[in-house]
VEXVEX-43157 format. One record per residue (C-alpha): x, y, z; residue in one letter. Coordinates in steps of 0.2 Angstrom, whole numbers, plus 5000, padded with zeros to 4 digits. Example, Ala and Ser with C-alpha at 12.3 -4.5 7.8 and 13.67 -1.06 7.14 Angstrom:
BEGIN
5062 4978 5039 a .
5068 4995 5036 s .
//
This chain:
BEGIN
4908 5611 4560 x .
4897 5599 4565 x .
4897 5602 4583 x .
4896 5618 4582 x .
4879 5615 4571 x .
4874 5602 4585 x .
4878 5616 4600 x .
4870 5628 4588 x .
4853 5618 4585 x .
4854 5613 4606 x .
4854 5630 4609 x .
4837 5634 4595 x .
4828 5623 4604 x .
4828 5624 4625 x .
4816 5632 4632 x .
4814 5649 4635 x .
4816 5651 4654 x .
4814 5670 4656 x .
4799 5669 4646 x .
4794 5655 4655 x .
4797 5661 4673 x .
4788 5676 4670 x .
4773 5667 4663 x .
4771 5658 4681 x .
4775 5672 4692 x .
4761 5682 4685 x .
4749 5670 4684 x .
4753 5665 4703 x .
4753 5686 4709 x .
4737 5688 4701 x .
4728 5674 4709 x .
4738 5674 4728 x .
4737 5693 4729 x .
4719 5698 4729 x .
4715 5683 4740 x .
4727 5687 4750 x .
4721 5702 4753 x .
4704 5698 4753 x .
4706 5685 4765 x .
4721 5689 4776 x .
4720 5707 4778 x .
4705 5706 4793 x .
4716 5693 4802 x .
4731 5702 4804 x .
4737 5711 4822 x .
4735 5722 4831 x .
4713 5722 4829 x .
4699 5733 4832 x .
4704 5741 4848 x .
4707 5758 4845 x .
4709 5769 4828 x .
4726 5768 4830 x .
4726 5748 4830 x .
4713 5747 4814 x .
4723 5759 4806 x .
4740 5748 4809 x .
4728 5734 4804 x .
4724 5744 4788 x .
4743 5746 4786 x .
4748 5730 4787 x .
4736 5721 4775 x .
4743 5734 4761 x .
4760 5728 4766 x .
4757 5710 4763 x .
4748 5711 4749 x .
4760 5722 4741 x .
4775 5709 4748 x .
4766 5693 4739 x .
4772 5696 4723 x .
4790 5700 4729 x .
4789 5683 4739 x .
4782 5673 4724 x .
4796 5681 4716 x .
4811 5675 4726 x .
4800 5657 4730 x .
4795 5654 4711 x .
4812 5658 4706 x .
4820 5647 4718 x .
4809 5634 4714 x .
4811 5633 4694 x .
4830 5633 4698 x .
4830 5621 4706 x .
4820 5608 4694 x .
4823 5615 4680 x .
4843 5616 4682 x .
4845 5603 4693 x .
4860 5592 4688 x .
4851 5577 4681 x .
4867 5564 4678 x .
4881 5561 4690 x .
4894 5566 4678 x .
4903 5581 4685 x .
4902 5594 4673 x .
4904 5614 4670 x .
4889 5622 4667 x .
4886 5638 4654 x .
4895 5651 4656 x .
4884 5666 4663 x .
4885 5685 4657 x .
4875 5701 4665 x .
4858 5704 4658 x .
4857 5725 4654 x .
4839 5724 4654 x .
4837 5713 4669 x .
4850 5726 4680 x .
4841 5739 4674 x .
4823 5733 4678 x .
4830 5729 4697 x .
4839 5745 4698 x .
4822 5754 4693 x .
4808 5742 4704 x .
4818 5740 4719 x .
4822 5759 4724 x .
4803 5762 4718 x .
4795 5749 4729 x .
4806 5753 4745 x .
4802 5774 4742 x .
4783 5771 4738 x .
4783 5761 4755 x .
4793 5774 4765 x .
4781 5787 4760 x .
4764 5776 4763 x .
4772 5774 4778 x .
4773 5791 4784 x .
4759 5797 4778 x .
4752 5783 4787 x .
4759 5789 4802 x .
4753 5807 4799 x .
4735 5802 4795 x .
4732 5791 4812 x .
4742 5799 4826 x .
4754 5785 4826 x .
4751 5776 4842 x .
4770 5773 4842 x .
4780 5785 4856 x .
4784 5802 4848 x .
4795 5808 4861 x .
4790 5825 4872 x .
4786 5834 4857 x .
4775 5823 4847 x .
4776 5825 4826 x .
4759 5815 4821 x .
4746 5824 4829 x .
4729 5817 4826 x .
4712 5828 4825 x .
4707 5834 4841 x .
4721 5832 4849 x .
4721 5848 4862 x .
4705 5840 4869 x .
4714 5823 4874 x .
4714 5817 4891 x .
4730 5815 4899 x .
4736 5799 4905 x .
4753 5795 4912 x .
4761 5776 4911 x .
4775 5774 4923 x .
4786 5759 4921 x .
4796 5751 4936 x .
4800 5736 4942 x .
4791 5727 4938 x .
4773 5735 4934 x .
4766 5749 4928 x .
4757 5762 4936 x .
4744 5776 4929 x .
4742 5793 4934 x .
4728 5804 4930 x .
4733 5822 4929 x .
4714 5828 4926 x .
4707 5820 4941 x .
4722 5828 4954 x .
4736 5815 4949 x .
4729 5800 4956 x .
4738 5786 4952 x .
4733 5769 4949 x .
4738 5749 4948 x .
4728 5746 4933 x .
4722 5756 4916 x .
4704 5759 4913 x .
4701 5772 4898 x .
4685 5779 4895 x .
4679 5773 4877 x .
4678 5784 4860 x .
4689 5793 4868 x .
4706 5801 4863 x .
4718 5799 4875 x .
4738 5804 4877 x .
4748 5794 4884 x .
4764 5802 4895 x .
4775 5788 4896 x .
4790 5787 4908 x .
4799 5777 4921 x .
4806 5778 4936 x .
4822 5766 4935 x .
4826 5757 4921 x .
4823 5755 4902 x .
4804 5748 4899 x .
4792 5749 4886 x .
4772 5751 4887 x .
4765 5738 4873 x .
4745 5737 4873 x .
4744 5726 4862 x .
4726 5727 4855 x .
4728 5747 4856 x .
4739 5747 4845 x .
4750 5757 4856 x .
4770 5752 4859 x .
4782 5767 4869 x .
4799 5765 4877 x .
4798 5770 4896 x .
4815 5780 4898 x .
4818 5788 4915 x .
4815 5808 4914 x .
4807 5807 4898 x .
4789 5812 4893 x .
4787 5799 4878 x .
4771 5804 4870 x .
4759 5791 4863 x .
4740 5794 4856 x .
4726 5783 4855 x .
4708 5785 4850 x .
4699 5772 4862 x .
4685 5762 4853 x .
4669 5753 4860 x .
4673 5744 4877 x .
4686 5731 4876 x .
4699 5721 4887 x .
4718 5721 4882 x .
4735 5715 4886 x .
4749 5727 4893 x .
4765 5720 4890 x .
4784 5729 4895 x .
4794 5724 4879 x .
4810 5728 4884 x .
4823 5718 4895 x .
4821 5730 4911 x .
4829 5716 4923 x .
4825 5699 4932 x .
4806 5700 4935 x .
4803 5706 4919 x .
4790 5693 4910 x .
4780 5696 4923 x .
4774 5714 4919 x .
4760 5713 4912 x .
4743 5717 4916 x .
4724 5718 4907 x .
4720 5735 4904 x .
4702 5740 4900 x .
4692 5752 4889 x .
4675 5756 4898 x .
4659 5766 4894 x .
4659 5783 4899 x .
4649 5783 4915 x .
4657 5769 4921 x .
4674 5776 4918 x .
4669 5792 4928 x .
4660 5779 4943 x .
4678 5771 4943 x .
4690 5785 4944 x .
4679 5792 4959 x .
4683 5777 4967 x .
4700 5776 4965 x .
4701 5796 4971 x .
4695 5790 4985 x .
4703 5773 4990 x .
4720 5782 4987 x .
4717 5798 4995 x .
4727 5793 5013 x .
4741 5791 5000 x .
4741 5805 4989 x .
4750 5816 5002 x .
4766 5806 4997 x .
4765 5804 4979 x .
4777 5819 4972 x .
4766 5833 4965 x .
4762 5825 4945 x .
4775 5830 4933 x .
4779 5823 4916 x .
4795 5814 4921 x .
4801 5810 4937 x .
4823 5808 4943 x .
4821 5795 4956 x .
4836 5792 4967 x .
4851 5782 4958 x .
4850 5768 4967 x .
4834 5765 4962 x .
4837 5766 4945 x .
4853 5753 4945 x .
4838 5740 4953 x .
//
């Protein structure tokens, strides 16, 4: 009997963890979170580039900020454990013996699925309310305002660099981007051997390169701005060194530019194929 008392009185008077670790972690969210994002929000990628890039910007703040209290969780949890339950003698010996908790299952079963469905549809209607920026495929889904008006742009990927044609000024076609700015552009993404994939990074615009498909892409260009093309996608043995500085220009110098560039390459427009959304080139140029 008297051990029993002894266990029984042990028991009365240890701490109440649960109580305790809940106390911590919601003092800890309240504080990280709003400074987190307060402070963190504006300095996360992609930037300012394009609407598409704020809005991904916009996007990812609410992201991380909604994640800090789930990673406070997991690190304050972690954490206690470990001081807290940490053996503190070297005799070897059997801890307590550990049962479900109803109430914590039920709570995890419960916040869990709600966190990851509110996040699945923030993020479509996200994708919905920007245009994406992502590659939609031929026919695109997210259709931003205005979009009948775009000017059409097509990236072709090949090894290794992309080139640009511009259907609305006869299908020139181009080593280098330049975009007029405060304008909303679509972007016909394609290649003509391997797999690549068009990342402009401050654009906030990423679309795979697939030979003989039209991957369609929008982007409403902001103010004047340099930014880094990128291939993201393992297309062969040259293939860190696709890259490239695109550029987003005011209006008038943009129209000054693609004059030039109609001219430079008109002895060569004769042998470019007649513009097309996709292009088959021969096998063997596909293998590499």
């Amino acid at each position: 009997m008297s051990t029993n008392a002894a266990d029984t009185t042990a028991i009365a008077g240890a701490p109440n963890h649960g109580k305790r670790f809940l106390t911590i972690w919601i003092v800890a969210s309240v504080i990280a979170t709003p400074l987190v994002a307060i402070f963190l929000g504006d300095l996360l990628p992609p930037g300012d580039a394009s609407a598409q890039a704020t809005q991904q910007v916009f996007d990812n703040s609410w992201l991380l900020t909604i994640s800090t209290p789930i990673f406070l969780f997991v690190l304050i949890l972690l954490l206690y454990t470990v001081f807290s339950f940490r053996a503190r003698t070297t005799e070897l010996v059997d801890g307590p013996p550990m049962r479900g908790n109803a109430r914590i299952q039920l709570l995890w079963m419960i916040i869990t699925p709600a966190v990851v469905l509110f996040l699945a549809g923030f993020g479509t209607y996200e994708l919905w309310q920007s245009g994406a920026g992502g590659g939609q495929g031929p026919n695109a889904a997210f259709l931003p305002a205005g979009y009948k008006q775009a000017l059409d742009v097509q990236v072709i990927g090949q090894q290794w660099a992309f080139t640009y044609r511009y259907p609305t000024y006869g299908g020139v076609e181009t080593p280098h981007l330049v975009l007029p700015a405060r304008t909303l552009v679509r972007l016909h993404v394609t290649s003509l051997d391997a797999v690549h994939s068009f990342w402009a990074y401050q654009l906030g615009v990423k679309a795979d390169a697939n030979p003989g498909v039209d991957n369609v892409a929008y982007v409403q260009t902001k103010g004047p701005e340099a930014f880094d093309i990128h291939c993201a996608e393992l297309c062969g043995l040259w293939h860190g060194y696709m890259f490239d500085t695109g550029h987003v220009v005011a209006s008038a110098q943009f129209a000054s530019w693609i004059k030039q560039q109609q001219s430079y390459f008109a002895p060569v427009m004769k042998y470019l194929p007649k513009y097309s959304t996709s292009y088959l080139p021969d096998p063997q140029r596909r293998a590499g």
